[in-house]
N, C-alpha and C positions, 0 to 999 in steps of 0.2 A: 570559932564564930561561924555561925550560918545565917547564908542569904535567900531569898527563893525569887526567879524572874519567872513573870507570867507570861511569855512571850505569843499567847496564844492570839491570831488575828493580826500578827505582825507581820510586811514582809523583811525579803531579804535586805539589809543586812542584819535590820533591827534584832532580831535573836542573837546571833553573836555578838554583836556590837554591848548590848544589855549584860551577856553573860561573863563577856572580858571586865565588863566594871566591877559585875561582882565577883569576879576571880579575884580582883585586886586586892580586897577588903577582905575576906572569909575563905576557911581553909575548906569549906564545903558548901555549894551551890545546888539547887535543884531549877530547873530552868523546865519551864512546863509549854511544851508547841502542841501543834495541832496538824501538824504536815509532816512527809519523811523526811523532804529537803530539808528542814530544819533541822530535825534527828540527825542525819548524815554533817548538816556544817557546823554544829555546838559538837558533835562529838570530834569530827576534827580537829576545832580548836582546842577541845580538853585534852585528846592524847597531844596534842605538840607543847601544851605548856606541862606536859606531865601528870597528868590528872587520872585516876582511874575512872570508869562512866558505867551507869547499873542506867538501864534503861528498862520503864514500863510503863505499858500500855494500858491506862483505865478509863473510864466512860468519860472522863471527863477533861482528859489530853491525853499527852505522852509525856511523863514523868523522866527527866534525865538528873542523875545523881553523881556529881563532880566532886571526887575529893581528893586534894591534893596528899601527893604520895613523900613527902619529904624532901623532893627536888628544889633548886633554886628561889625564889620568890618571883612570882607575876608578874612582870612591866609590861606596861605600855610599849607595843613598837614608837620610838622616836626617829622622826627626820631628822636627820644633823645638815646643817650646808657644808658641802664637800670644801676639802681642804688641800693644798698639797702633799700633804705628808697622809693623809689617807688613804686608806688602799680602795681601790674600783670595787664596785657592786659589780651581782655577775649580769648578762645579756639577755632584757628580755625582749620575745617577740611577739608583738599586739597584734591578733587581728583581727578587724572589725569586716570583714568584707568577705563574701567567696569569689569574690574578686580579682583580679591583678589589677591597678590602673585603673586608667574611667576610659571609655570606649563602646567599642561592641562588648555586649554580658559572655558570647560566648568565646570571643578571644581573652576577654579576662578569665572569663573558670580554665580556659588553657592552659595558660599562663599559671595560673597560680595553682594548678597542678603540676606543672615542668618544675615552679621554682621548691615545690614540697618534695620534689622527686629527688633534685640536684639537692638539698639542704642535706639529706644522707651523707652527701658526697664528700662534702667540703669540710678542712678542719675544722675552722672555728663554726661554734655551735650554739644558740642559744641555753641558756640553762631555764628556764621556762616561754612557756608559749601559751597567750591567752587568746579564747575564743567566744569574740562577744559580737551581738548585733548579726546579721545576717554570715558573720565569720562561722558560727555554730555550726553550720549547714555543711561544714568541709569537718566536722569528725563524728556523722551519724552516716546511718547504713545507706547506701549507696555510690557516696562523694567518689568521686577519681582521686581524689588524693589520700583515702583513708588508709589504704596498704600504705603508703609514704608514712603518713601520720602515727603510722602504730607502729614503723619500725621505728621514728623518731623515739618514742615513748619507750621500746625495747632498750633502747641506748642509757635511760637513765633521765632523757628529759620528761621535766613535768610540764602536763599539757592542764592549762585550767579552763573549763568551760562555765561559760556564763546561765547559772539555771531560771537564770529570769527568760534569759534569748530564748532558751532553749522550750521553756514555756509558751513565751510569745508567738512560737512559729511550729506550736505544735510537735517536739520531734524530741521531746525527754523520754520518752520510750525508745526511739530511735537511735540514743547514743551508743557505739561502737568504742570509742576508744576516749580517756583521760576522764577527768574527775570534776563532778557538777561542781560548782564553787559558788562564791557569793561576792557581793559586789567589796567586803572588808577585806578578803581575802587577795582581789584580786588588785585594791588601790596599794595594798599593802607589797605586793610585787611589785607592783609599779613603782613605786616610790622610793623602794631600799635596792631600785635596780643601778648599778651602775649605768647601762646605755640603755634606750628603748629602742626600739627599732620596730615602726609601723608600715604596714604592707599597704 
């Protein structure tokens, strides 16, 4: 069975969000944008459910072509309410701010470069790190914390950045380290995370 999403004029999440439905239903999808962001976050989601993706470019979007490769069948992520006998989600770290605290702006960007600097240090480690709202600003070229932040990222953690923020403040050209994301991508961490932990 074949589905086709027109996602064109859509923002984020709406293209993935639309193309997860029709992963669910049909072993092959063409999902049609009109932006790269969008190219970059449906093919995402296609290689992680397994899917192979033929991308092309014609006058009248950008043609992405999703077909599942004989791996498991598509679910829905589900929230479950934790249980005792469940095992922990792993640790994520939210953050919305280039911030430390509320105070002086420039004892917070201090701040929240010592705490990016010492997070190398320490065992316990986040398994992903989101960066949304004015947070963006601490992993494009400049930040005092970007060395910190890309050896984080060398370690294995993934860093998600918010490509709407990152819009918003001008500075998607500017990104240095971790991976543009979208807002499904990034409730979806949040939500299958065992702890969050907001800065």
């Amino acid at each position: 069975m074949k589905q086709t999403v027109d996602a064109r004029g859509l923002t984020c999440p709406q293209p993935v969000v639309l193309t997860l439905k029709a992963l669910a239903l049909a072993d092959e999808v063409t999902t049609i944008v009109d932006n790269q962001a969008a190219v970059a976050n449906v093919t995402r989601l296609a290689q992680s459910k397994g899917c192979a993706v033929e991308v092309a470019e014609r006058e009248d979007g950008i043609y992405l072509s999703l077909r599942k490769e004989g791996g498991p069948a598509v679910q829905e992520h589900v929230v479950v309410c934790s249980s005792a006998g469940a095992p922990a989600g792993p640790l994520v770290l939210f953050v919305p701010s280039d911030c430390f605290g509320r105070g002086a702006e420039e004892l917070g960007a201090r701040l929240m470069g010592a705490f990016f600097h010492t997070l190398r240090e320490v065992a316990s480690k986040p398994k992903t790190i989101i960066f949304m709202n004015a947070g963006v600003k601490l992993v494009v070229e400049g930040s005092r914390a970007l060395d910190d932040i890309r050896a984080l990222a060398a370690q294995g953690i993934d860093i998600l950045v918010c490509g709407t923020c990152l819009g918003y403040y001008q500075l998607t050209d500017k990104l240095a380290v971790g991976q543009v994301s979208n807002m499904y991508d990034i409730a979806t961490a949040l939500l299958e995370a065992g702890r969050v932990v907001e800065l």
